[in-house]
PyMOL Python script that loads the backbone (N, CA, C, O; Angstrom):
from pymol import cmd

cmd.read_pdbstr("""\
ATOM      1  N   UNK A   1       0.823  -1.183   0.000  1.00  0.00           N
ATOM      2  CA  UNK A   1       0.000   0.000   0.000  1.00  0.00           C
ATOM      3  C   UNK A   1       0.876   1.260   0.000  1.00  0.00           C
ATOM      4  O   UNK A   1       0.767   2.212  -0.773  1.00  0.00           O
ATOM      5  N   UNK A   2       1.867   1.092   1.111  1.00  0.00           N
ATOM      6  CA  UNK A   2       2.452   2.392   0.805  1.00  0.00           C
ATOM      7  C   UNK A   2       3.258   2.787  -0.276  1.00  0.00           C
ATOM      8  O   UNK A   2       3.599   3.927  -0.589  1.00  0.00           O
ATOM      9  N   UNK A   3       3.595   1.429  -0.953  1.00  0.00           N
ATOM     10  CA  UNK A   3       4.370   1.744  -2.681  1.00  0.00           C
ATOM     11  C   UNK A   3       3.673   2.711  -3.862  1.00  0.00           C
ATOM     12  O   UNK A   3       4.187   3.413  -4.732  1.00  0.00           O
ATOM     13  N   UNK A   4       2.171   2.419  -3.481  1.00  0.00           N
ATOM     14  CA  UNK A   4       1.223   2.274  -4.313  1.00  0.00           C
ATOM     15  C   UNK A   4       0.826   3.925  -4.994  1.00  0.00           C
ATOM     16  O   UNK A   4      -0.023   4.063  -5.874  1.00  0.00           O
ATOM     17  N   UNK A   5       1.555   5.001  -4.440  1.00  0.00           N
ATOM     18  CA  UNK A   5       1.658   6.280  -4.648  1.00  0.00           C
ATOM     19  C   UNK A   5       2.725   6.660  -5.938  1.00  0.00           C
ATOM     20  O   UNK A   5       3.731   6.069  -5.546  1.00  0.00           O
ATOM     21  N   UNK A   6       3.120   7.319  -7.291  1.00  0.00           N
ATOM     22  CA  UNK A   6       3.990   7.455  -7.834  1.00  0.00           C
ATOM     23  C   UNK A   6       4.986   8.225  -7.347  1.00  0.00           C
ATOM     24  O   UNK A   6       4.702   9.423  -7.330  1.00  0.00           O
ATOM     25  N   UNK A   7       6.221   7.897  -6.885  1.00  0.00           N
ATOM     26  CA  UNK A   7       7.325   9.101  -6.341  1.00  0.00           C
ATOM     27  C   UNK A   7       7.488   9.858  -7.199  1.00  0.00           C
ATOM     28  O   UNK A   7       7.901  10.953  -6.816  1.00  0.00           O
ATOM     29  N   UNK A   8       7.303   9.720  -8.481  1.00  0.00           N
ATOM     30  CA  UNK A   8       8.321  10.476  -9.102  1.00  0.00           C
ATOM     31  C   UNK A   8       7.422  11.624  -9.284  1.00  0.00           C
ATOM     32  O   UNK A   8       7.487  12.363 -10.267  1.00  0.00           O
ATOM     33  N   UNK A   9       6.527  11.770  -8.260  1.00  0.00           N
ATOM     34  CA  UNK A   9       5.618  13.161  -8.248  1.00  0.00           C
ATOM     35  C   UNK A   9       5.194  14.112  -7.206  1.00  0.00           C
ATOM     36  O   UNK A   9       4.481  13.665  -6.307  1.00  0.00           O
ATOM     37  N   UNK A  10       5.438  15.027  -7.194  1.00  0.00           N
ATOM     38  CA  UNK A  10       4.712  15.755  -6.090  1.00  0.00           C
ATOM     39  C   UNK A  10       3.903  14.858  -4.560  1.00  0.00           C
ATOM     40  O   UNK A  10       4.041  14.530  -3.381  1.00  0.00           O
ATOM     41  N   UNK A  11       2.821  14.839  -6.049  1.00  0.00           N
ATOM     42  CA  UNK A  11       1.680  14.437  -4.959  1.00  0.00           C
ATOM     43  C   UNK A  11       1.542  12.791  -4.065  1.00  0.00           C
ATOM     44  O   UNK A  11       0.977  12.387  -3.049  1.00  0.00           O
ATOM     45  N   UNK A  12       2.425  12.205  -5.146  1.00  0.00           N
ATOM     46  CA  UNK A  12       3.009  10.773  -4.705  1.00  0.00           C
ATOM     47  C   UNK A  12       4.318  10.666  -4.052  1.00  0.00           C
ATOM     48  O   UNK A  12       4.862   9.609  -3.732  1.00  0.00           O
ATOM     49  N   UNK A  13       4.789  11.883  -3.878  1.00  0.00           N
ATOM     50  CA  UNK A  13       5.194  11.663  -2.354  1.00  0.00           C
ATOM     51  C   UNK A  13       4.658  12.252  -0.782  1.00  0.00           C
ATOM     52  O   UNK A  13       4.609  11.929   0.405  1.00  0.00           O
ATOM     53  N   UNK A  14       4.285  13.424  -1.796  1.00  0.00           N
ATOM     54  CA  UNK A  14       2.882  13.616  -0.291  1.00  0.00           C
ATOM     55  C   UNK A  14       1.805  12.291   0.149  1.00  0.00           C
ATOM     56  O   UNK A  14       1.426  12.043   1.294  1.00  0.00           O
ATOM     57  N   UNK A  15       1.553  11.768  -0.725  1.00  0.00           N
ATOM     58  CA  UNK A  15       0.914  10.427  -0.237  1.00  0.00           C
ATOM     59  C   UNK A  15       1.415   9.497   0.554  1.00  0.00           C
ATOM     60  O   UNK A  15       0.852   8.875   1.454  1.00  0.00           O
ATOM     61  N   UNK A  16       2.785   9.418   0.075  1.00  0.00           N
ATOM     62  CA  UNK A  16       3.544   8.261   0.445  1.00  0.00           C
ATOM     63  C   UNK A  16       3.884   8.585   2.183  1.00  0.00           C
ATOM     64  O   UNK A  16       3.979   7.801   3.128  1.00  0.00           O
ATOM     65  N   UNK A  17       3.994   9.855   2.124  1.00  0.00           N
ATOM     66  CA  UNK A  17       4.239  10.371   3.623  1.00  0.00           C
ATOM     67  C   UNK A  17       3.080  10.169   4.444  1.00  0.00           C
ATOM     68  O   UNK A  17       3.175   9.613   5.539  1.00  0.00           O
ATOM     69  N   UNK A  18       2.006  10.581   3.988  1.00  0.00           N
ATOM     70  CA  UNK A  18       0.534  10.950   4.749  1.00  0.00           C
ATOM     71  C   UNK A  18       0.406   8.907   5.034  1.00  0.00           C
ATOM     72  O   UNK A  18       0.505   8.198   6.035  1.00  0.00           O
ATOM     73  N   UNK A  19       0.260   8.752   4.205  1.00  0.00           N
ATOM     74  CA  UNK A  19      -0.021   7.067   4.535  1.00  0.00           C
ATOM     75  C   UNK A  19       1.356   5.705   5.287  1.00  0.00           C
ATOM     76  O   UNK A  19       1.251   4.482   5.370  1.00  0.00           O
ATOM     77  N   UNK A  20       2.013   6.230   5.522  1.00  0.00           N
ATOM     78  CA  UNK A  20       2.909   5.773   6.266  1.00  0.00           C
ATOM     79  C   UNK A  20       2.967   6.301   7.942  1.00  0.00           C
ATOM     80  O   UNK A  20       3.270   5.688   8.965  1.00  0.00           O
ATOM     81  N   UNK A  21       2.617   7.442   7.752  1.00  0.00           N
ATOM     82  CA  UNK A  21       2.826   7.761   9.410  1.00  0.00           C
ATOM     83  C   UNK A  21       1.195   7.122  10.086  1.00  0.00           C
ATOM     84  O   UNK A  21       1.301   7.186  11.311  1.00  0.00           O
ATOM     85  N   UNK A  22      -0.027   6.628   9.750  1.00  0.00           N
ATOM     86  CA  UNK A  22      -0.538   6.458  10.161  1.00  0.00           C
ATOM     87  C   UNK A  22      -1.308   4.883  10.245  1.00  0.00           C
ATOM     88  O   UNK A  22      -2.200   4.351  10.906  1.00  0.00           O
ATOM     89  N   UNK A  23      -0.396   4.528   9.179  1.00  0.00           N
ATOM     90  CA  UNK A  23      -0.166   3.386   9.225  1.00  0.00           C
ATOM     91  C   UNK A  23       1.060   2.344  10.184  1.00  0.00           C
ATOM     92  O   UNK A  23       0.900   1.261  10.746  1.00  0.00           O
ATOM     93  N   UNK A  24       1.988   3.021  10.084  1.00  0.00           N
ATOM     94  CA  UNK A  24       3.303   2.469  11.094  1.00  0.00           C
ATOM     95  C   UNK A  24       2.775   3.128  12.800  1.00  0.00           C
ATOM     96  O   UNK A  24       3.066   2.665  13.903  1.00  0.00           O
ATOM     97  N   UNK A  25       2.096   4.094  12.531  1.00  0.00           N
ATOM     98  CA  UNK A  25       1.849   4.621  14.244  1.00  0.00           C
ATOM     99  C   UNK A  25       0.437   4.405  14.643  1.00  0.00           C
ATOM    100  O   UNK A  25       0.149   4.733  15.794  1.00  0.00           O
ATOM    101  N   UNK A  26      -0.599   3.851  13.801  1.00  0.00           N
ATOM    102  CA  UNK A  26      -1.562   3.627  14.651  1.00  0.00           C
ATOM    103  C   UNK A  26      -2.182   4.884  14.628  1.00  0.00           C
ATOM    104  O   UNK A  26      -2.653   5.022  15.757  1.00  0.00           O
ATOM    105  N   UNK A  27      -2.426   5.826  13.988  1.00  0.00           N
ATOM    106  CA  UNK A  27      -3.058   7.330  14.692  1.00  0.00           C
ATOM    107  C   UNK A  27      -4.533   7.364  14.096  1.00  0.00           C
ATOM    108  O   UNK A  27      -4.773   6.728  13.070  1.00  0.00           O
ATOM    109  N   UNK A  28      -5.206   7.866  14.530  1.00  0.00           N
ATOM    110  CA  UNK A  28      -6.720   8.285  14.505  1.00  0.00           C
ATOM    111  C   UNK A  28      -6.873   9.341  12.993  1.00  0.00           C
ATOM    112  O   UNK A  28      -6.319  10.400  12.701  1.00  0.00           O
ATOM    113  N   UNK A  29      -7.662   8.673  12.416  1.00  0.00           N
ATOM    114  CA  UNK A  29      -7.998   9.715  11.061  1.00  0.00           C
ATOM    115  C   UNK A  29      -7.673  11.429  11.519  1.00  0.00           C
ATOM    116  O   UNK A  29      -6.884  12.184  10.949  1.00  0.00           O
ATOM    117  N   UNK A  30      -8.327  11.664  12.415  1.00  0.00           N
ATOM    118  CA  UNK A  30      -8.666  12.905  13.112  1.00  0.00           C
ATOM    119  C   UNK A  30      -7.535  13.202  13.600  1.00  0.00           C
ATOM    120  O   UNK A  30      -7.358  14.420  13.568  1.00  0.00           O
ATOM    121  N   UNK A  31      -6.352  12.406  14.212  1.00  0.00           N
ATOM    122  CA  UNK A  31      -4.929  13.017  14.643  1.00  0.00           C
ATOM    123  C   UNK A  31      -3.944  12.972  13.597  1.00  0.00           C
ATOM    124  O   UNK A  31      -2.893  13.602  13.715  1.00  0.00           O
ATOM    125  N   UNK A  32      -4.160  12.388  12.745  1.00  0.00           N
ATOM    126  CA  UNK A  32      -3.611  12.963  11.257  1.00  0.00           C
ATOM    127  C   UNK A  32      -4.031  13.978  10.778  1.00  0.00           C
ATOM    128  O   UNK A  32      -3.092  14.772  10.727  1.00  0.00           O
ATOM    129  N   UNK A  33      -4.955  14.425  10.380  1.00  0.00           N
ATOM    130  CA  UNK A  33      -5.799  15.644  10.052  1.00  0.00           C
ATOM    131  C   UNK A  33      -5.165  16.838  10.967  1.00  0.00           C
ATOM    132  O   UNK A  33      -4.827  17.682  10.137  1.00  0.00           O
ATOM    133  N   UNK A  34      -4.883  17.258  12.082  1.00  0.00           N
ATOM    134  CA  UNK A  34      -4.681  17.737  13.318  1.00  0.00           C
ATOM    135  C   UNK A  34      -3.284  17.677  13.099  1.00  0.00           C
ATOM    136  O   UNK A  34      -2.749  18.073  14.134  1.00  0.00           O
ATOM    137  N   UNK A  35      -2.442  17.376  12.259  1.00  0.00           N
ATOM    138  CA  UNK A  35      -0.820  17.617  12.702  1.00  0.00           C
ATOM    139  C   UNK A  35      -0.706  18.527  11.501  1.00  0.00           C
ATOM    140  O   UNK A  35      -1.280  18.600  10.414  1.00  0.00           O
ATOM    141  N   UNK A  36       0.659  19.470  12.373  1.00  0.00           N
ATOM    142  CA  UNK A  36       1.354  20.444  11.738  1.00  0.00           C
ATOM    143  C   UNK A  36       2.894  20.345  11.197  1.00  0.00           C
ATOM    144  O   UNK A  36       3.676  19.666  11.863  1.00  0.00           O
ATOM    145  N   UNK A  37       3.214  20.796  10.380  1.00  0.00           N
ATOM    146  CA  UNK A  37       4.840  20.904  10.360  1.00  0.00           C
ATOM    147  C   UNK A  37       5.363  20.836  11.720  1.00  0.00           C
ATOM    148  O   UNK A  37       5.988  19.829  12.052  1.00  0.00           O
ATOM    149  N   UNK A  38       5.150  21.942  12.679  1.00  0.00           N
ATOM    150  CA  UNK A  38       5.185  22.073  13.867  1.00  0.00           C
ATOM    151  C   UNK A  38       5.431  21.316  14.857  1.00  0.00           C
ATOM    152  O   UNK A  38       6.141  21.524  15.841  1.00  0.00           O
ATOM    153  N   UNK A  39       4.684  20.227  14.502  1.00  0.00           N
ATOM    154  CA  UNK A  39       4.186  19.201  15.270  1.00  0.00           C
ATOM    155  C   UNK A  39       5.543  18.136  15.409  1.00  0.00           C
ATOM    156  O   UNK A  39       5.601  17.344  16.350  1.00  0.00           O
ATOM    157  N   UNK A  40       6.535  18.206  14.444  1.00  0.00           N
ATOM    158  CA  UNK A  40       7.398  17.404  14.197  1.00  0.00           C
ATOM    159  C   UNK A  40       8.588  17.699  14.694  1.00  0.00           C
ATOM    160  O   UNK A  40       9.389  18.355  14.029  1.00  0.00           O
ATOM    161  N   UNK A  41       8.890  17.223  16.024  1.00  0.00           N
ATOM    162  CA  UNK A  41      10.667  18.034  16.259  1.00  0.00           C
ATOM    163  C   UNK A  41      11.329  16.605  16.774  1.00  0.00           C
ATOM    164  O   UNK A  41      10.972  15.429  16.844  1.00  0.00           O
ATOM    165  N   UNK A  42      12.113  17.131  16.988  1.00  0.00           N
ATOM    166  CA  UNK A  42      13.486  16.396  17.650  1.00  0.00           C
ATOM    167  C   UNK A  42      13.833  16.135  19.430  1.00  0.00           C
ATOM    168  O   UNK A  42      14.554  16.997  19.932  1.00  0.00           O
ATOM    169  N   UNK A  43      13.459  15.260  20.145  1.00  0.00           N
ATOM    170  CA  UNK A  43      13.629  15.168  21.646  1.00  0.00           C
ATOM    171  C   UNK A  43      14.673  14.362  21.984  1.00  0.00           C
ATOM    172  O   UNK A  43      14.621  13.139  21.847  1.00  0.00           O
ATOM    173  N   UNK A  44      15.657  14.971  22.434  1.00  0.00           N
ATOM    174  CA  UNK A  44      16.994  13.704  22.737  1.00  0.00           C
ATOM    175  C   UNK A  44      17.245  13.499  21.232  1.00  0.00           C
ATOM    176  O   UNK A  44      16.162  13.062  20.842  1.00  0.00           O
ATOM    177  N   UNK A  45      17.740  13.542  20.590  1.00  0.00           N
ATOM    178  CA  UNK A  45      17.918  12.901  18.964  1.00  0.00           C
ATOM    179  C   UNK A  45      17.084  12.220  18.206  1.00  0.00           C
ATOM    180  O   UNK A  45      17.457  11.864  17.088  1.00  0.00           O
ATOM    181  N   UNK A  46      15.689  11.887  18.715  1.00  0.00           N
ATOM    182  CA  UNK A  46      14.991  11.152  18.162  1.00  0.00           C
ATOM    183  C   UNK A  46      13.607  12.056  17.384  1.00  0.00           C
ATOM    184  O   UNK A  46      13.288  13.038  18.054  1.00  0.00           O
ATOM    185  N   UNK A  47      12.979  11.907  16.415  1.00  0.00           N
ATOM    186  CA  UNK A  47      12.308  12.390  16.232  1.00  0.00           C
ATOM    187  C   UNK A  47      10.501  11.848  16.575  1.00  0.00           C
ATOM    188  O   UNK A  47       9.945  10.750  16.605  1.00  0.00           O
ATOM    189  N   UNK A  48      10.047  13.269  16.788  1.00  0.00           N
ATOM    190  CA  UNK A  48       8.640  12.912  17.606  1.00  0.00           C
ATOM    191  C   UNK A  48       8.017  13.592  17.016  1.00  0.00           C
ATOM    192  O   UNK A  48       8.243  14.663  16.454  1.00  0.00           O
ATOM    193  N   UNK A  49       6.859  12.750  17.160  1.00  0.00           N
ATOM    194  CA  UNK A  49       5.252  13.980  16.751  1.00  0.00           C
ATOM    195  C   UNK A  49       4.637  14.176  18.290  1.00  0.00           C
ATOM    196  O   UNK A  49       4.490  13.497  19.306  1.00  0.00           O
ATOM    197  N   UNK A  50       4.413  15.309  17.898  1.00  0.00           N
ATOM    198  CA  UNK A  50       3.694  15.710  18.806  1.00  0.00           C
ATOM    199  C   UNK A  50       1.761  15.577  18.681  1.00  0.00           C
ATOM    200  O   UNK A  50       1.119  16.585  18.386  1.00  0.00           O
ATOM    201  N   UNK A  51       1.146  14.405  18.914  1.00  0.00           N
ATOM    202  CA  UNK A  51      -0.371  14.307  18.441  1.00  0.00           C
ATOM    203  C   UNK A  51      -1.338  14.451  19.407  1.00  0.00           C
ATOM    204  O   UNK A  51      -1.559  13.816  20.438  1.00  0.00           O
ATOM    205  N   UNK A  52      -2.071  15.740  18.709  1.00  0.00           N
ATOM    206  CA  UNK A  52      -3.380  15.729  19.940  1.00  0.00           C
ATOM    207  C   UNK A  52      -4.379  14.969  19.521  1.00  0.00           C
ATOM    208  O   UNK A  52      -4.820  14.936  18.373  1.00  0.00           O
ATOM    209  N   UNK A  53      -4.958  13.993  20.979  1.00  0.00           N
ATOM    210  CA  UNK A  53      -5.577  13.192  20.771  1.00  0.00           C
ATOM    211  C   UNK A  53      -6.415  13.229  20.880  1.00  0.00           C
ATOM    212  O   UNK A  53      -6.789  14.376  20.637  1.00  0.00           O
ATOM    213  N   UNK A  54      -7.691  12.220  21.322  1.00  0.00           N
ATOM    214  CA  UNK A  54      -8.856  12.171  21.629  1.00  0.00           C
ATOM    215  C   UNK A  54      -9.030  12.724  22.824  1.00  0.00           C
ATOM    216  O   UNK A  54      -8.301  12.222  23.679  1.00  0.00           O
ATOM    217  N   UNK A  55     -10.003  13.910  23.349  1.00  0.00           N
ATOM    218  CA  UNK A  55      -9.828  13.903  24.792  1.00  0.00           C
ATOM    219  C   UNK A  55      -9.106  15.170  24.815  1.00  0.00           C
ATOM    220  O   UNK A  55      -9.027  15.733  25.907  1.00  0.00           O
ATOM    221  N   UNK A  56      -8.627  15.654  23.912  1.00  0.00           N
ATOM    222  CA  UNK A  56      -8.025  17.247  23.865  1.00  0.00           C
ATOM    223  C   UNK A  56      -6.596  16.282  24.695  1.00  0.00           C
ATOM    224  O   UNK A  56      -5.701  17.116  24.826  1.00  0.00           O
ATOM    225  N   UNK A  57      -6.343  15.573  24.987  1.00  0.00           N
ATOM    226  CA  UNK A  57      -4.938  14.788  25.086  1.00  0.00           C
ATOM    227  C   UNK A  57      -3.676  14.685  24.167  1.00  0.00           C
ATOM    228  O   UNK A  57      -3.509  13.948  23.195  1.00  0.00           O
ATOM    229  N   UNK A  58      -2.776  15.665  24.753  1.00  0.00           N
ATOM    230  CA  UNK A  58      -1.136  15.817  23.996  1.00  0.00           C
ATOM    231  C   UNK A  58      -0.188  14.425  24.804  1.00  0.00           C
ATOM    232  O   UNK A  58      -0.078  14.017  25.960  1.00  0.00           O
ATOM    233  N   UNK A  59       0.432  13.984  23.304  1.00  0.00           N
ATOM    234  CA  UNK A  59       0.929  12.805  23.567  1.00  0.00           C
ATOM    235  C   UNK A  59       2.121  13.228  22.683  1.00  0.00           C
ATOM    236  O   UNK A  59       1.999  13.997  21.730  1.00  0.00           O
ATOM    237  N   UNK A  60       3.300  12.657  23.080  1.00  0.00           N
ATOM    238  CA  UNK A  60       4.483  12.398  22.185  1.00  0.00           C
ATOM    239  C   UNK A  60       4.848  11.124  21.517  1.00  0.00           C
ATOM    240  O   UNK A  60       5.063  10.043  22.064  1.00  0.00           O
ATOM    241  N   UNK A  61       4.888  11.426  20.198  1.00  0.00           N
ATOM    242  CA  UNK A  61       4.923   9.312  19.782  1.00  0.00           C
ATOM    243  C   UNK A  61       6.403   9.551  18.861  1.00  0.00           C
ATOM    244  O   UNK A  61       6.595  10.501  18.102  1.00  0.00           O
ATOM    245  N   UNK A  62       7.264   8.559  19.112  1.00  0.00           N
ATOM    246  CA  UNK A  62       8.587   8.434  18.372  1.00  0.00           C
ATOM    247  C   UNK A  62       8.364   7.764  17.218  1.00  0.00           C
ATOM    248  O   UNK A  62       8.029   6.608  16.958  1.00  0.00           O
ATOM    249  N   UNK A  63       8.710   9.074  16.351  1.00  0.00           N
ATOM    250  CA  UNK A  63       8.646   8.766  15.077  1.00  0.00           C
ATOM    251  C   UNK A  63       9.314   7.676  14.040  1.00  0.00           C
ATOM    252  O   UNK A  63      10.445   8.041  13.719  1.00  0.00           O
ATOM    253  N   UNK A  64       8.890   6.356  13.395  1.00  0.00           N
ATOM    254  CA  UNK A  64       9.843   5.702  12.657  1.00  0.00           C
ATOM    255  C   UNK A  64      10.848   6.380  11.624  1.00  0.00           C
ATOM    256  O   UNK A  64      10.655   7.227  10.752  1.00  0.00           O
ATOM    257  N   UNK A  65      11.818   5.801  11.975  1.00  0.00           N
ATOM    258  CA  UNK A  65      12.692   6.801  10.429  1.00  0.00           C
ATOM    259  C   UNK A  65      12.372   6.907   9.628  1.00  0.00           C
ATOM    260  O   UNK A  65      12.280   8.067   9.225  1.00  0.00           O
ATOM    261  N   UNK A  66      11.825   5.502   8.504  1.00  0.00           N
ATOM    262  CA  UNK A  66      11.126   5.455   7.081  1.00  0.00           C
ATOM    263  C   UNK A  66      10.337   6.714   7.028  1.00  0.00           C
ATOM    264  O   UNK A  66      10.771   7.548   6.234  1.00  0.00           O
ATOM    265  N   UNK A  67       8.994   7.116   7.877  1.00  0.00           N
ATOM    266  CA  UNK A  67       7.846   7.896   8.138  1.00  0.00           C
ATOM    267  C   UNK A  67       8.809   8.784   7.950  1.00  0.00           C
ATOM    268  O   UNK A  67       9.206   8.875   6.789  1.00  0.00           O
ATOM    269  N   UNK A  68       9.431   9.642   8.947  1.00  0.00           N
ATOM    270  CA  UNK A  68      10.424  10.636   8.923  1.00  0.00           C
ATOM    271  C   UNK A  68      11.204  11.016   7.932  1.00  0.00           C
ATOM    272  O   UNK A  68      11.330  12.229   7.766  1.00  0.00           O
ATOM    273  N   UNK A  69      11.918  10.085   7.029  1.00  0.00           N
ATOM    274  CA  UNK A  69      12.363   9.985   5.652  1.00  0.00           C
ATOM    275  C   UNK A  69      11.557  10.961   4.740  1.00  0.00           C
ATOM    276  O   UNK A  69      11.825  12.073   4.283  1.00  0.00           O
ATOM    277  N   UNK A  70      10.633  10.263   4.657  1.00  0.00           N
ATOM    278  CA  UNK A  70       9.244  10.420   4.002  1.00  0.00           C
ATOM    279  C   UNK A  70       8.426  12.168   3.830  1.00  0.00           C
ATOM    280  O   UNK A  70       8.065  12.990   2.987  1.00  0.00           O
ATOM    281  N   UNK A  71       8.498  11.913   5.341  1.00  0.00           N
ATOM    282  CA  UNK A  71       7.834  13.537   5.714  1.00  0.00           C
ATOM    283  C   UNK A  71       8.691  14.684   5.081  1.00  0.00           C
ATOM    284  O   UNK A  71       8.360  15.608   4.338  1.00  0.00           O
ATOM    285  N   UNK A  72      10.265  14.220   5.774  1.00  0.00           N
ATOM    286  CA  UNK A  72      11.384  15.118   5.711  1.00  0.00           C
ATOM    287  C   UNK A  72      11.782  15.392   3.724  1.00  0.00           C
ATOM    288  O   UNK A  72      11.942  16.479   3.169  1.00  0.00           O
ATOM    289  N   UNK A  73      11.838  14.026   3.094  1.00  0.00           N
ATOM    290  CA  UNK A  73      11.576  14.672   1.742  1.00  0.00           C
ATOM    291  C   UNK A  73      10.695  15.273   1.000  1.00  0.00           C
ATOM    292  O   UNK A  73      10.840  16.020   0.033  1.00  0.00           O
ATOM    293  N   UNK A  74       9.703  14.859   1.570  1.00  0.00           N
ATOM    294  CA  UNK A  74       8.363  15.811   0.638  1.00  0.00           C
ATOM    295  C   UNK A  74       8.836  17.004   1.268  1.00  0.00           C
ATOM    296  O   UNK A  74       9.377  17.704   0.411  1.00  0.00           O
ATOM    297  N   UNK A  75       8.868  17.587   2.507  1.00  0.00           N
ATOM    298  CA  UNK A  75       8.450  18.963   3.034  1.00  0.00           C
ATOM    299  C   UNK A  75       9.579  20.055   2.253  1.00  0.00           C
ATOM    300  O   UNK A  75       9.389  21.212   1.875  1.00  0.00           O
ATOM    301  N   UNK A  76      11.019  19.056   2.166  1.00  0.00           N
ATOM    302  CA  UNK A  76      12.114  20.111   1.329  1.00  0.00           C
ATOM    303  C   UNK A  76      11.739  20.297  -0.340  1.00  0.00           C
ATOM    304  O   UNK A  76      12.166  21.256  -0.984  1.00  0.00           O
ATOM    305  N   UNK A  77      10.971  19.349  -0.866  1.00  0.00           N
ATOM    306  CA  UNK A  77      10.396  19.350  -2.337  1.00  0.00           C
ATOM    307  C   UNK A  77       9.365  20.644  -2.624  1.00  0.00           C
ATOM    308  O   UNK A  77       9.441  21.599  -3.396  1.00  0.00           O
ATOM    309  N   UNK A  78       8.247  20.171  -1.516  1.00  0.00           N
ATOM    310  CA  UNK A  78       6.995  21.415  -1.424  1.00  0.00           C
ATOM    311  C   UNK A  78       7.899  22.484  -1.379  1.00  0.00           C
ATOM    312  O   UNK A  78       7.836  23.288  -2.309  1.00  0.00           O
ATOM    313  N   UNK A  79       8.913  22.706  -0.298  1.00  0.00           N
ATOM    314  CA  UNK A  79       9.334  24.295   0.237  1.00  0.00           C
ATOM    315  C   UNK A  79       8.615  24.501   1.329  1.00  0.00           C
ATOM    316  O   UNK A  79       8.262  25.636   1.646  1.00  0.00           O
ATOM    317  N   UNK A  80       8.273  23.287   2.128  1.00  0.00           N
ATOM    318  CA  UNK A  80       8.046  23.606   3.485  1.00  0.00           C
ATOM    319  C   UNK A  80       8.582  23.338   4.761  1.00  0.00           C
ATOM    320  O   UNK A  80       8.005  23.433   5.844  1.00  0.00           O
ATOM    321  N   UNK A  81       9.651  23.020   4.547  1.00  0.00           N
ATOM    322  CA  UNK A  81      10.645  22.534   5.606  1.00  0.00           C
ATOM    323  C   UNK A  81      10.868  23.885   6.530  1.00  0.00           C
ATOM    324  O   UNK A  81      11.469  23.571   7.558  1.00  0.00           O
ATOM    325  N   UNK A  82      10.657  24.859   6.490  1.00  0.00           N
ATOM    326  CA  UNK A  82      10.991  25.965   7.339  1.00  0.00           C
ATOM    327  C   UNK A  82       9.734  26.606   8.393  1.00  0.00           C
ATOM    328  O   UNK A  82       9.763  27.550   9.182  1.00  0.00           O
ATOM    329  N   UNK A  83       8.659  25.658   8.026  1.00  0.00           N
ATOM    330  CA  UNK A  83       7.160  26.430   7.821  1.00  0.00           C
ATOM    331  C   UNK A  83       7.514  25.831   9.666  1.00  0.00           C
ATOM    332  O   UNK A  83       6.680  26.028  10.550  1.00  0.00           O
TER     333      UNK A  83
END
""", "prot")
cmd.dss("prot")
cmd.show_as("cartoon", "prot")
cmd.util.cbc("prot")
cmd.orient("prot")
C-alpha cells in the first residue's frame, strides 16, 4: 500500500508520507488531520510527533525513520521545511 503512490511526483510523495505515518503509528484519522509541520521536532535525537488526541490529550509518539524519511523529503520538495 504504501508503494502504491507514484514518487516520481509531487503528490506521490505527499501520499507516500501521509499514509505511512498512520499506518506504522496507529493514529486516529482525526490526529492525522490535526498535525502540523510544527508538530514534528526532535527530543533527545529522536524524532517525535507531537499528536493531539482524543480527549483534547497531547501525547508524544517516536517517530519511525522510514515515516520521517518520508515527511522530511516531501516537506524540502513542497518548500516547506521551514514552515
Amino acid at each position: 500500500m504504501l508503494d502504491a503512490p507514484d514518487p516520481a511526483i509531487l503528490k506521490g510523495k505527499r501520499d507516500r508520507a501521509r499514509l505511512s505515518v498512520p499506518l506504522l503509528h496507529g493514529l486516529r484519522p482525526e490526529e492525522l488531520c490535526l498535525l502540523k509541520v510544527k508538530d514534528m521536532n526532535d527530543r533527545r535525537g529522536v524524532s517525535h510527533l507531537r499528536i493531539h488526541g482524543k480527549g483534547n490529550k497531547l501525547r508524544y509518539l517516536p517517530l519511525n525513520p522510514d515515516s520521517a524519511d518520508k515527511i522530511q523529503f516531501y516537506l524540502e520538495i513542497a518548500g516547506n521545511r521551514d514552515v
